[in-house]
N, C-alpha and C positions, 0 to 999 in steps of 0.2 A: 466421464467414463465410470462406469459400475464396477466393482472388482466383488466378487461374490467371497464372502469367509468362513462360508459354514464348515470347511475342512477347518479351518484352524481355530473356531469354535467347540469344535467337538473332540478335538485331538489334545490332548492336555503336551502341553510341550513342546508342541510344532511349533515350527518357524519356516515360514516364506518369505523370498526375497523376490522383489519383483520391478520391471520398469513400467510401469505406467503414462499413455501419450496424454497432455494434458491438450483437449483436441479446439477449444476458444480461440483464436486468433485477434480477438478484443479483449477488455476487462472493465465491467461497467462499476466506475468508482463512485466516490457517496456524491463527487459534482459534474464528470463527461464519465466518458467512454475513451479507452486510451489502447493504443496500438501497440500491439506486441512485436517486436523486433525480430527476437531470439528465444527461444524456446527447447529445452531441453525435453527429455522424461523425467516424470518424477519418480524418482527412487523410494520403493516403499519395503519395508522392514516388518512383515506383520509377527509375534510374537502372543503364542496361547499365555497367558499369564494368571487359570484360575477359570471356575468353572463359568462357562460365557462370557469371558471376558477377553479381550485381545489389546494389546498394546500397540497402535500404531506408529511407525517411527519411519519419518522422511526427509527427504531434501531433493529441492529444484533450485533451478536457475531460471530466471529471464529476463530480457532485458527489454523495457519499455522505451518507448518516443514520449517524450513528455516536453511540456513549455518552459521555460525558465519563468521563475515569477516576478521576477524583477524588469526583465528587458523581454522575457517572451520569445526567445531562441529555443531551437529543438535540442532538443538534450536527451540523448543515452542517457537511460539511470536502470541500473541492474541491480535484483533483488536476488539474495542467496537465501536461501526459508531452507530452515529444519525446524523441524517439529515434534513432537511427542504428543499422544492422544491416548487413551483408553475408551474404549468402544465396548460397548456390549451388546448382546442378541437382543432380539426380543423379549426371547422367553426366560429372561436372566431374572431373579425372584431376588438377587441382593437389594440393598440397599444404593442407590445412584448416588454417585455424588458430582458428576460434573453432566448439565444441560447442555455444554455445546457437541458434546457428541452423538447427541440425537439427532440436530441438526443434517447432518453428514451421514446419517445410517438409511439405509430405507430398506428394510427388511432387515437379512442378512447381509448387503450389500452396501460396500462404502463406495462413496459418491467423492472419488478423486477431486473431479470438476469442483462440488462445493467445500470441498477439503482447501484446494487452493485459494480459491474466493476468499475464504475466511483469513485464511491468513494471508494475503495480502492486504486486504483491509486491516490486521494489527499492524504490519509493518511498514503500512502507507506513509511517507515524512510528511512533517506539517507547509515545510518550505522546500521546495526545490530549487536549484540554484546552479548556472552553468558552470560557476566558479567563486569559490568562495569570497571573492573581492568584487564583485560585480556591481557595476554600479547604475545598472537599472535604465531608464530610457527617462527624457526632458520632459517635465511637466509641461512647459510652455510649447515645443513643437515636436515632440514625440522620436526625437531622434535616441537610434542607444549609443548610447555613453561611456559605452564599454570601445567604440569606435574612435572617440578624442570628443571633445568639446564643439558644443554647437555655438556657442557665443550668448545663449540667451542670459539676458539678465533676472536670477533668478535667487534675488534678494527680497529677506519676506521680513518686514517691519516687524517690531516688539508688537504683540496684539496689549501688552500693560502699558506702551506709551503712546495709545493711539489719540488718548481724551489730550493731550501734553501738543499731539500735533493737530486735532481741531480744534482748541484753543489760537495756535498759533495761524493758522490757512483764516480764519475767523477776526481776529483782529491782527492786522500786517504792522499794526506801531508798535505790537511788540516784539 
């Protein structure tokens, strides 16, 4: 969604408070595409801060379906994002110092939608996980583990004493 700032561009001192729908029902991340659960409004805070310059300031919630990375269960995982940004016009003649809020501007107009994108992509964890102890699914028959024990025998020899046992399979007199 667009949210238009030229009021609070031109108005030195203004302050708009706003809720914002963020209208995606997916979120295409850097490897799928992942289902949005719960979804709030985002809450935006726009604030004149100096001539063409605005200070954006927010926060959302939403909660995704994601896999566990271990055993690959659906797992809730909720993201609480607040942010801070400074945005400027177009026609802003200062000096810039931050490129990603060009990103997000397209005219006058901030681009909620790629506002959230962006920062969910900072906030994305590296590991997912349905519980902190979890312990994943059976390498030999794919059972999770997190369930009880499959029985597999799932003992993995020294790879440093492997020349020690074809020495020995090799000659049986010793």
């Amino acid at each position: 969604m667009l949210v238009n700032l030229t009021d609070v561009f031109i108005n030195e001192g203004q302050v708009q408070e706003l809720a914002v729908p963020y209208e995606a029902d997916t979120f295409a991340g850097r490897f799928d595409t992942f289902l949005i659960r719960e979804k709030g409004p985002v809450a935006l805070r726009l604030s004149n801060i100096g001539q063409s310059k605005v200070l954006v300031q927010g926060k959302a919630r939403f909660t995704f379906l994601l896999a566990c990375d271990r055993c690959l269960r659906d797992v809730d995982y909720t993201f609480d994002l607040s942010f801070d940004m400074e945005v400027v016009s177009p026609d802003y003649t200062g000096e810039r110092t931050d490129d990603a809020s060009s990103s997000v501007m397209e005219g006058y107009h901030l681009n909620v939608d790629e506002l959230i994108n962006d920062e969910l992509l900072l906030e994305w964890p590296t590991k997912i996980l349905c519980r902190e102890d979890c312990k994943g699914i059976c390498k030999i028959c794919g059972r999770n583990l997190n369930d009880g024990e499959c029985g597999c025998d799932d003992f993995v020899p020294d790879p440093r004493l492997a020349v020690i046992k074809d020495l020995f399979n090799a000659n049986k007199e010793v």
